[in-house]
C-alpha positions in Angstrom: -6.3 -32.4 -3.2 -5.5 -28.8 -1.9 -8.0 -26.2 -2.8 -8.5 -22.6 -3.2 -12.1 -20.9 -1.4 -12.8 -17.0 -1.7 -14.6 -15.7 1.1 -16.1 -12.0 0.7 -17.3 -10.9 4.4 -16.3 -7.5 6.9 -16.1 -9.5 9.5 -12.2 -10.8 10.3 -13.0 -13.5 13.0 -15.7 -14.8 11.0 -12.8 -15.1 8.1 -10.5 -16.4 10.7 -13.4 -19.2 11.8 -13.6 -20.3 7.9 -10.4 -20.6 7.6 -9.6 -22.6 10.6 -12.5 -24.8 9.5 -11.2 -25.0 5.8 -8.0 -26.6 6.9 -5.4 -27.4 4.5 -7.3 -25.6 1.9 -6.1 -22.2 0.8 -9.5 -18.9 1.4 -8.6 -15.9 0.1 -10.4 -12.7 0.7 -11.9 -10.1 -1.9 -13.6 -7.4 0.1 -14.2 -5.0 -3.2 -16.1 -6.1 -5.8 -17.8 -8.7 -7.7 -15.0 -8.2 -10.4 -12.2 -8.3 -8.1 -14.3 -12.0 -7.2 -14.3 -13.1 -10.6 -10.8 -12.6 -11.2 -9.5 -14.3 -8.5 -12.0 -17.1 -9.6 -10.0 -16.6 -13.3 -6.5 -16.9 -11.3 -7.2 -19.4 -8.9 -9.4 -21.9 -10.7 -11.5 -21.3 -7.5 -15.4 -22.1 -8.1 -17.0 -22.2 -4.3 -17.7 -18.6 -2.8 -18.6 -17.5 0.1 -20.3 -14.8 1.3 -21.2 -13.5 4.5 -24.2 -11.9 5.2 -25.8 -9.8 8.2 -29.5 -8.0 8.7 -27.3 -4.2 7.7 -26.0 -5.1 4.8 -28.1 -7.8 3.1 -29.4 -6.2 0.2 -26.3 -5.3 -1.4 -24.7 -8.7 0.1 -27.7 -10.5 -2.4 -26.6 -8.1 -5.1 -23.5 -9.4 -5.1 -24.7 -12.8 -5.0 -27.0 -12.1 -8.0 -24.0 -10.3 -9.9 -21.7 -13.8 -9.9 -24.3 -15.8 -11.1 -25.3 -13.6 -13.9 -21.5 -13.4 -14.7 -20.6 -16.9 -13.8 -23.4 -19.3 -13.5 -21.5 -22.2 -13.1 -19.5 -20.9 -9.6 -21.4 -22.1 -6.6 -22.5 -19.6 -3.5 -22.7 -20.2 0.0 -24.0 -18.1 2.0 -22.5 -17.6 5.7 -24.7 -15.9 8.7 -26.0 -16.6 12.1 -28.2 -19.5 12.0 -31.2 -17.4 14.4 -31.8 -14.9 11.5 -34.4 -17.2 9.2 -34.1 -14.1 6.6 -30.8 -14.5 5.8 -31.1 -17.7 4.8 -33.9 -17.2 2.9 -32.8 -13.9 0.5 -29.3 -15.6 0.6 -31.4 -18.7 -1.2 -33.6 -16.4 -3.3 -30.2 -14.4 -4.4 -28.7 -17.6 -5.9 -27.0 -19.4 -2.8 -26.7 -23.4 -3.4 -26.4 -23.3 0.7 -25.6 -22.0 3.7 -23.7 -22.4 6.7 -23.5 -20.8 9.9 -21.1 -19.6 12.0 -19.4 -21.6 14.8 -20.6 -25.0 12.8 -17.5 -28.0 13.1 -15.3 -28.2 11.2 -16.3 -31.6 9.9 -19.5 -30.3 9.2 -17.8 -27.5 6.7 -15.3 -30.0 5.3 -18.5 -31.8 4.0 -20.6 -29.7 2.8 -17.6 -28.4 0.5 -17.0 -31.7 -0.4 -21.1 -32.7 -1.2 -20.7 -29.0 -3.6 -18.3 -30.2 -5.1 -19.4 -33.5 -6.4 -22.6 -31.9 -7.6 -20.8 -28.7 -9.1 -20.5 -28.9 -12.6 -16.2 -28.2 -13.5 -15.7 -24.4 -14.3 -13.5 -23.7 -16.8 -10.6 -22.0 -15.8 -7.0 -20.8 -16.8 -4.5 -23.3 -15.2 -2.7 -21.7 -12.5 1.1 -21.5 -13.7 3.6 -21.8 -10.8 6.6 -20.3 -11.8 8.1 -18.8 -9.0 10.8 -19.5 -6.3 10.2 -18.1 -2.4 13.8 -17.5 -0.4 12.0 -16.9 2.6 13.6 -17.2 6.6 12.3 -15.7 9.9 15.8 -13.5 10.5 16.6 -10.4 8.4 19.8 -10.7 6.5 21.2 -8.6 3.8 22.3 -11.9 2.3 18.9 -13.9 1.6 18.9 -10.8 -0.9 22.4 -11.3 -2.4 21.2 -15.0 -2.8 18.0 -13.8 -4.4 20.2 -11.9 -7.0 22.9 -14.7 -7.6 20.0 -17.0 -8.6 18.2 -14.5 -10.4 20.9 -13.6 -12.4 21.9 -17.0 -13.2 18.2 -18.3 -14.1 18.4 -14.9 -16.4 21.8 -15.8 -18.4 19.9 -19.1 -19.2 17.6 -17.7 -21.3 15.1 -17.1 -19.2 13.0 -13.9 -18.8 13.2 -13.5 -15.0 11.5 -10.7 -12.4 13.3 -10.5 -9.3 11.0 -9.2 -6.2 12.8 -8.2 -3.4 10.8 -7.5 -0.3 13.2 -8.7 1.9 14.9 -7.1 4.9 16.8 -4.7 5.3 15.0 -3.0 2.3 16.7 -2.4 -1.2 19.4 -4.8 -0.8 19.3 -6.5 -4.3 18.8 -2.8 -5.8 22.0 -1.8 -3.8 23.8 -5.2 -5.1 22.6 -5.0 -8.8 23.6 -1.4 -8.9 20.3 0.0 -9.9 18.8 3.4 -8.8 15.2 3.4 -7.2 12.6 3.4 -9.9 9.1 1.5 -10.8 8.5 -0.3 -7.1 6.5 -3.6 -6.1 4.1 -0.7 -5.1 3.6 0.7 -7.9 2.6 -2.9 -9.9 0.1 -3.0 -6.8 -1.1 0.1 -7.8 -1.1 -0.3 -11.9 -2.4 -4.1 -11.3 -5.3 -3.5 -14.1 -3.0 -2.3 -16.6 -0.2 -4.3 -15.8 0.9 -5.4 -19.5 4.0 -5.7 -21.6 4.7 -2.2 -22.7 4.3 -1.1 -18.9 6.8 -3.8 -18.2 9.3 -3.0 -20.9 9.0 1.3 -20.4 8.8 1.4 -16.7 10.4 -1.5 -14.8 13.9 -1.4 -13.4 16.5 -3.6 -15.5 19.5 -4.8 -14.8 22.2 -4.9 -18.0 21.7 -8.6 -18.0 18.2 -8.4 -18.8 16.5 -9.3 -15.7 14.0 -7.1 -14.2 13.8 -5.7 -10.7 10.4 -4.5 -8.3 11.4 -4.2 -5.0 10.1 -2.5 -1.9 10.6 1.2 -0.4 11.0 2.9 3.0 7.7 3.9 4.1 5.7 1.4 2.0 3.0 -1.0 3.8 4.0 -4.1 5.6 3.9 -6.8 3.5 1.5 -8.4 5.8 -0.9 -5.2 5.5 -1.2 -6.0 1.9 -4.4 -8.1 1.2 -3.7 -11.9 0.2 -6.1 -11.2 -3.1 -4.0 -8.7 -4.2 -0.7 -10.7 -3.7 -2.3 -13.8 -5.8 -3.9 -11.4 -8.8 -0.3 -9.3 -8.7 1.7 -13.2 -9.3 -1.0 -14.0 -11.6 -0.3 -11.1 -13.8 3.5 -11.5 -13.4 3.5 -15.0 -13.7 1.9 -14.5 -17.7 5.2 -12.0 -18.4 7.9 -13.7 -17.0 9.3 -17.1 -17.4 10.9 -17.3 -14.1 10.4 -15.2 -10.6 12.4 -15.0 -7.8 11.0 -13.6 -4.7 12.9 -12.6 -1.5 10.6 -12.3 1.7 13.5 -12.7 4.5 12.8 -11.3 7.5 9.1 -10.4 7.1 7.2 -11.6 9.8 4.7 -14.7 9.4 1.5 -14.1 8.2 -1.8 -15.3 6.4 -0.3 -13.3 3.4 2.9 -15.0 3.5 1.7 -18.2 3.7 -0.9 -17.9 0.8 2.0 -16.3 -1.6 4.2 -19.6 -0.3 1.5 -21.6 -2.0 1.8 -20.0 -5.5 5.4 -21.3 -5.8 7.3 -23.9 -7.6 9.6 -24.3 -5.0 10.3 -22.5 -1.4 14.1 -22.3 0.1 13.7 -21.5 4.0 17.0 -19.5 4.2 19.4 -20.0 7.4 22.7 -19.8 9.1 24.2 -21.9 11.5 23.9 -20.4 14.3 21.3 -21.5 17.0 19.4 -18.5 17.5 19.0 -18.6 14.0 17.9 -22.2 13.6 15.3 -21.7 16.6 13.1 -18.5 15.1 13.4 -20.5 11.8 11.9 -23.6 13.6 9.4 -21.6 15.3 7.8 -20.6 12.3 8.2 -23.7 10.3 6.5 -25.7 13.1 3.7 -23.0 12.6 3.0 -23.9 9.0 3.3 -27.5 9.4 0.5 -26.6 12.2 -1.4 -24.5 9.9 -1.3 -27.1 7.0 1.0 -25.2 4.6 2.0 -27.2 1.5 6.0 -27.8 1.8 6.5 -31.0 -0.3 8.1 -28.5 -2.5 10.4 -27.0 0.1 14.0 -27.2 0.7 16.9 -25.9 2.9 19.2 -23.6 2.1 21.8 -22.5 4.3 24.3 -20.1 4.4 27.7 -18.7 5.9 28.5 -22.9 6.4 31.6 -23.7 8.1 32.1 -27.4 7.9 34.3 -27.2 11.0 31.8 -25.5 13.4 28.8 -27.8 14.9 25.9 -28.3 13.7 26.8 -29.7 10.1 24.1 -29.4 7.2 23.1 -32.7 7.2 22.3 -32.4 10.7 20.1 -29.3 9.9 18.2 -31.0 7.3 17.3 -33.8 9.3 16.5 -31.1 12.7 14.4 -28.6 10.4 13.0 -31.6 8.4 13.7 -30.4 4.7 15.9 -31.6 1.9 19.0 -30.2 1.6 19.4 -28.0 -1.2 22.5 -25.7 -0.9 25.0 -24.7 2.0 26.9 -21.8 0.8 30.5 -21.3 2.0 31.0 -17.8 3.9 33.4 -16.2 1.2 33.4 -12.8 3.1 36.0 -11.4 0.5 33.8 -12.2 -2.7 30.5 -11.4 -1.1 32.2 -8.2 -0.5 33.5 -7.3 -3.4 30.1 -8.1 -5.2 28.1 -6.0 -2.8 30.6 -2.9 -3.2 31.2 -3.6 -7.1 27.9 -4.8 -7.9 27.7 -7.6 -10.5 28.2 -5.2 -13.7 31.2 -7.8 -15.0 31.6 -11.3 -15.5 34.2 -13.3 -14.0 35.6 -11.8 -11.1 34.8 -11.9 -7.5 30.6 -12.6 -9.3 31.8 -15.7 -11.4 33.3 -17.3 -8.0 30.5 -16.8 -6.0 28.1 -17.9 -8.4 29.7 -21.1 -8.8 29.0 -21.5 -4.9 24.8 -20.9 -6.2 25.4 -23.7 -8.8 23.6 -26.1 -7.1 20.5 -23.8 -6.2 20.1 -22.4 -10.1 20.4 -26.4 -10.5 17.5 -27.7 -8.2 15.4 -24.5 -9.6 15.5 -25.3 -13.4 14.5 -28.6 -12.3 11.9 -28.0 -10.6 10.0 -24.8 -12.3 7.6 -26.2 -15.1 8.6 -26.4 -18.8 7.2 -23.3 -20.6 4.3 -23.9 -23.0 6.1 -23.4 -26.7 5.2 -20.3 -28.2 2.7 -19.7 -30.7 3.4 -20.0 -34.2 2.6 -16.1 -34.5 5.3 -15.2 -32.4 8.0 -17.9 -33.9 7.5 -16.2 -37.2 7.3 -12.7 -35.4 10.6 -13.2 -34.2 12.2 -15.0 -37.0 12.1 -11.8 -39.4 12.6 -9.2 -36.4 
């Protein structure tokens, strides 16, 4: 079973050598805190740390250590250095370690240590991770991935649901430009208020649509997506993922990345977004070969292609068998509806919206059936709403 490791070190290829040697198993990296440690522990359900240590630093690096076992004494430490330096190993033991490995060991040799911790590790109790989200994600930029993004949002929302639709797709603010919305509370800014990140900043400062669903989408000027740290992506869906019943995130066009891939591994379901056309299909392949390489978890992928015309070569079934994925949706062109619902926006029912949303039908299907039940509410909050 796929596990999640959280590695605190300065040193990127040392992160890049765990990582490689941790294969299929998800390490994130916290480079702040011991708090920001433990609550990616409380997010993840992750109980193996490890931290690297070096001659400069190794006083606070043994703080640390000492701080997450006073906290947590159930999580288990490792300690990571270069195997010459006998006093590493020794504080990093002293501080609270249960081991230590160092760098350039095999991979094999990693693999089993983690698995020996882990039958001697007592179970830590954790929150269960609740996957609740939907990735539309493909290697070409297209101003569509985001008006699929929307037409599934929207959809999932006038189901009941309480949905959060992050676009960070490019070109940037397409789904704000489709839902008619004007630039407000950004994904930015939720990066920013992360620790207070509650209800009432949710209902007074995110940007709504009329139909309820809720908007956080990315800005000229703002860091890559790939500049932003993995930890903060997980704790941000963690957050999110305890306000909202449902979200829907586009990442089309961003380019592959460490980041990307971790996020891919918080959803319910992943739809790798495409068109027919062959240089399309081939940067699409490229990456997907990458994160078969790279052990990325896609039992719960599927493809989803649009602009299909039946008449023109290669067919969908054709793609699905090439790119390896189920079939989920391919979406006719309609370039007079898609137009109309870009330049109108979706502000009425029926229309040139209610005919293209019949086209999504089978995506809103395949995601309703896929996204965990949500837990029934608490009795509180029945009778709470029963005399509002």
């Amino acid at each position: 079973m796929e596990q999640t490791f959280i590695v605190y070190s300065s040193n990127e290829q040392d992160i890049d050598w765990l990582r490689n040697a941790l294969i299929p198993h998800q390490v994130l990296v916290a480079d702040k805190s011991a708090g920001e440690i433990l609550s990616l522990c409380d997010a993840t359900g992750a109980s193996v740390i490890f931290v690297g240590m070096d001659t400069h630093d190794m006083t606070r690096q043994c703080n640390l250590i000492e701080s997450l076992l006073a906290a947590r004494p159930l999580l288990t430490v490792v300690g990571m250095g270069d195997g010459l330096e006998n006093e590493l190993i020794i504080n990093a033991m002293r501080a609270g370690a249960r081991d230590f490995i160092v760098y350039g060991m095999r991979s094999n040799e990693v693999m089993g240590l983690v698995h020996r911790l882990s039958q001697r590790t007592p179970a830590v109790p954790a929150r269960p991770v609740k996957k609740n989200a939907t990735l539309i994600y493909g290697a070409q930029s297209s101003p569509d991935a985001a008006l699929a993004s929307v037409m599934l949002a929207t959809g999932l929302q006038q189901q009941g649901k309480q949905v959060l639709l992050i676009d960070l797709g490019s070109p940037v603010g397409e789904a704000q430009e489709t839902l008619g919305l004007e630039p407000g509370f950004s994904f930015q800014d939720a990066l920013r208020n992360l620790k207070r990140l509650d209800s009432n900043l949710i209902e007074s400062a995110f940007n709504r649509h009329q139909s309820g669903l809720c908007l956080l989408t990315g800005m000229h000027g703002d860091p890559e997506f790939h500049q932003i740290s993995s930890t903060d992506h997980y704790l941000l869906q963690a957050a999110l993922n305890q306000h909202f019943d449902h979200v829907v995130i586009n990442l089309t066009g961003q380019q592959d990345s460490e980041q990307l891939r971790s996020l891919a591994g918080m959803c319910s379901q992943i739809y790798w977004y495409t068109d027919q056309s062959m240089s399309c299909c081939k940067r699409n392949l490229a990456v997907l070969k990458h994160w078969r390489d790279m052990g990325v978890r896609l039992e719960h992928a599927g493809l989803l292609i649009d602009h299909y015309i039946s008449q023109v070569a290669p067919d969908k079934q054709a793609m699905a068998s090439t790119f390896e994925l189920p079939l989920i949706a391919a979406i006719a062109t309609d370039p007079v509806n898609r137009l109309k619902v870009k330049n109108a926006g979706l502000s009425q029912k029926g229309g040139a919206a209610g005919n293209l949303s019949r086209a999504y039908r089978p995506l809103m299907s395949q995601t309703l059936k896929s996204t965990p039940q949500a837990t029934e509410k608490s009795w509180l909050k029945r009778v709470t709403e029963a005399f509002s």
